[in-house]
C-alpha positions as CSV (number, residue, x, y, z in Angstrom):
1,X,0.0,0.0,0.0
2,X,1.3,3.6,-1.0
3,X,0.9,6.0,1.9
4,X,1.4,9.7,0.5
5,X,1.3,13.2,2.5
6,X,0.3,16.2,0.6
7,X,2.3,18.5,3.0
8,X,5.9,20.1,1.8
9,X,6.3,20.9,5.6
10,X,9.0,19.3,7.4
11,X,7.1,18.8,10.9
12,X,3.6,18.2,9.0
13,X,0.9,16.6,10.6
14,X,0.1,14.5,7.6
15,X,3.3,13.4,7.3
16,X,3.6,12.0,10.6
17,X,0.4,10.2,9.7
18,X,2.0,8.8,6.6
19,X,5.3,8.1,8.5
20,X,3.3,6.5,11.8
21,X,1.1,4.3,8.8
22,X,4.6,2.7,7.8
23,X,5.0,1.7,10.9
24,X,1.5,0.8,12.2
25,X,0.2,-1.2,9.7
26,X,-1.3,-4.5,9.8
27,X,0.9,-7.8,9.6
28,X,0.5,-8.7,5.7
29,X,0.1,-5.0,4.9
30,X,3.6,-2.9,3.7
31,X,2.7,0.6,4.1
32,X,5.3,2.4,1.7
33,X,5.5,5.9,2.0
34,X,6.3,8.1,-1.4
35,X,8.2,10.9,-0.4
36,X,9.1,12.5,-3.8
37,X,6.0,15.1,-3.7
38,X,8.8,17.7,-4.0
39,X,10.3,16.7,-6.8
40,X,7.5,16.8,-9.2
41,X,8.3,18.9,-12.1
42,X,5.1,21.7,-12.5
43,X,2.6,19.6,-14.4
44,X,1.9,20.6,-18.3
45,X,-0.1,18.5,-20.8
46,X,2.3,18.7,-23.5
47,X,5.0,17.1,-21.4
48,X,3.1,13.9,-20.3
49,X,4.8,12.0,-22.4
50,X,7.7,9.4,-22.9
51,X,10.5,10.3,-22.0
52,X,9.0,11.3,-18.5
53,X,10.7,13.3,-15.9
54,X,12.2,10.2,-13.2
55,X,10.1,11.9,-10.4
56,X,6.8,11.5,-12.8
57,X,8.1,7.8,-13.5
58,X,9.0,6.9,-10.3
59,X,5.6,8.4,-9.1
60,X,3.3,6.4,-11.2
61,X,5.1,3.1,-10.5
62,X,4.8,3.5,-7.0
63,X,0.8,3.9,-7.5
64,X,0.8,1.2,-10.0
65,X,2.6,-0.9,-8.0
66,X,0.1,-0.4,-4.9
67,X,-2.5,-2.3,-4.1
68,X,-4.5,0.7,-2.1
69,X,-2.9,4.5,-1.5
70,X,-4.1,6.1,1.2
71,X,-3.6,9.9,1.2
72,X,-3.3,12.6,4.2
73,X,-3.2,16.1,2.6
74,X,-3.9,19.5,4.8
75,X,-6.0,22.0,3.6
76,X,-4.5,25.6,2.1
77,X,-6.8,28.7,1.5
78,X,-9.9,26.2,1.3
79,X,-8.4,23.7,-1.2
80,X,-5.9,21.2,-1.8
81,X,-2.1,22.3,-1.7
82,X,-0.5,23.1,-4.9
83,X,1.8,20.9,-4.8
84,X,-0.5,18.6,-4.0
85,X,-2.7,18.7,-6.7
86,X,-0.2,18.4,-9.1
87,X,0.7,15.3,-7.9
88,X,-2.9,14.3,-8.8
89,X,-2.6,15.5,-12.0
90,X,0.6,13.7,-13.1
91,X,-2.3,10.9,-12.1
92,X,-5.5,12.5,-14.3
93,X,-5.4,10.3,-17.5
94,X,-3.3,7.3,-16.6
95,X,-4.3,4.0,-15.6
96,X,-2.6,3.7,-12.1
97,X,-5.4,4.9,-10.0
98,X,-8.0,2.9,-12.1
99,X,-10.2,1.0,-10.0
100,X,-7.4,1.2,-7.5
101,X,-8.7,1.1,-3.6
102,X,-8.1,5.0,-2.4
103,X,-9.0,6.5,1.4
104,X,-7.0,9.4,3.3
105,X,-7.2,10.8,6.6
106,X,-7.9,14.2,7.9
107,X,-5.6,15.3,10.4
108,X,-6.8,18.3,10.9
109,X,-7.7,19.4,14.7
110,X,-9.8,22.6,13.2
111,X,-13.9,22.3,13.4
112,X,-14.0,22.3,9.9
113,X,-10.9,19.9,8.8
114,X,-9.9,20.3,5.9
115,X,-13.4,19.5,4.1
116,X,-13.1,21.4,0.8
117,X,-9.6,19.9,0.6
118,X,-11.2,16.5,0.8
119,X,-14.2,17.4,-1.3
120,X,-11.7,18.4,-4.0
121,X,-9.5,15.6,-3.2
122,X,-13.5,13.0,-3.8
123,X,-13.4,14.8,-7.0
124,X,-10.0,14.9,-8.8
125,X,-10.0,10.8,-7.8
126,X,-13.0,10.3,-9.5
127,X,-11.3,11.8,-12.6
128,X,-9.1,9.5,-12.4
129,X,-11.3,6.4,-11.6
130,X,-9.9,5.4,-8.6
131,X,-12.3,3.7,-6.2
132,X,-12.4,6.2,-3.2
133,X,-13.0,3.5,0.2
134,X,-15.8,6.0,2.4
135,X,-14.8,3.5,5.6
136,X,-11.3,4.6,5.0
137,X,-11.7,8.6,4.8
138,X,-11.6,9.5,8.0
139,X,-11.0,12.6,10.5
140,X,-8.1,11.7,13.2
141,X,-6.8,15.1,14.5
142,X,-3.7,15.4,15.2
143,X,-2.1,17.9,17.5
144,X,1.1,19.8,16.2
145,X,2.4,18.7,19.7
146,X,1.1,15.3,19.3
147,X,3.7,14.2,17.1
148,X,7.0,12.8,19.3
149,X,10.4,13.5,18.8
150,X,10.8,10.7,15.9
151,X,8.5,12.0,14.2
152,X,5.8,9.6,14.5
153,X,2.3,10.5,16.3
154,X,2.1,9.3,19.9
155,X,-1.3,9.4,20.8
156,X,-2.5,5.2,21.0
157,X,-6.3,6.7,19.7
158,X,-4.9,8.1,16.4
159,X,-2.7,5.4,16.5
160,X,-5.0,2.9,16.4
161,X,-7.2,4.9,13.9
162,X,-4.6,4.3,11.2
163,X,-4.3,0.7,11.9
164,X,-8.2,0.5,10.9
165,X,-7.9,2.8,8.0
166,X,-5.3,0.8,6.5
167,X,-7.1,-2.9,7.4
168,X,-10.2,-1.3,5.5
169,X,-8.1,-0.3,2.3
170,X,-6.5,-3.8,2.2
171,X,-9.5,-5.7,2.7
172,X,-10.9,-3.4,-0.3
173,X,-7.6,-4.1,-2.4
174,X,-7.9,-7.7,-1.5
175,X,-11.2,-7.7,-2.4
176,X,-10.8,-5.8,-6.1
177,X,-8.1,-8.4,-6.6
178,X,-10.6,-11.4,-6.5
């Protein structure tokens, strides 16, 4: 299973989510984490094509390669973050999220989350025909301080919330492969 952050930051809450999934995750499930959101070139139609950039390459293999991704993006001026999305859209026309099993978590601790990033998260997938998992999009806040010094979250709750995210999206990829 591909876990990927949609955060740049270096002490991001959705990274720690995606870094505490790698290590979390249920016996039978490898949670890999992609980590090369920053070096996606600026996406551009007329340069998805062979040869692709290595980050572009490498990207799509890793989703291909997956039998679920689970995603944990914040939310920036009420939308996804724009490095984010074009991530996504390196993914908007290809065949590596089709049909694949998709969830993510909210980490956000605000009263609203980071809704309209997820809405617009719901709807770029479905361009892309991956199968978004409802049981596995879920809201686990996450305290800036809640993450400990190795960068994973602490808290056994949250903890414990990724462990169920990620049994649901294997169970779904295990499922879509029979």
């Amino acid at each position: 299973m591909l876990v990927i952050s949609g955060s740049l930051r270096a002490e991001s809450t959705n990274s720690a989510v995606v870094r505490t999934a790698s290590v979390v995750a249920p016996d039978g499930v490898d949670a890999v984490v992609f980590a090369g959101l920053a070096e996606l070139p600026h996406f551009n139609p007329d340069d998805d094509h062979e040869p692709l950039p290595p980050a572009v390459v490498a990207l799509r293999a890793a989703i291909e390669d997956a039998d679920a991704v689970l995603f944990s993006t914040p939310e920036y001026a009420g939308a996804l973050p724009g490095s984010f999305k074009n991530l996504l859209d390196w993914t908007v026309g290809g065949v590596e999220t089709s049909d694949k099993p998709v969830g993510w978590i909210n980490a956000s601790t605000n009263p609203g989350g980071a809704a309209k990033a997820h809405e617009s998260l719901r709807t770029v997938l479905g361009y892309t025909g991956a199968d978004v998992i409802d049981a596995a999009c879920v809201r686990l806040g996450v305290a800036r301080d809640g993450i400990a010094p190795d960068g994973l979250i602490a808290d056994p709750e949250v903890r414990e919330g990724i462990t169920a995210v990620l049994t649901v999206l294997a169970e779904a990829a295990r499922l879509t492969r029979t």
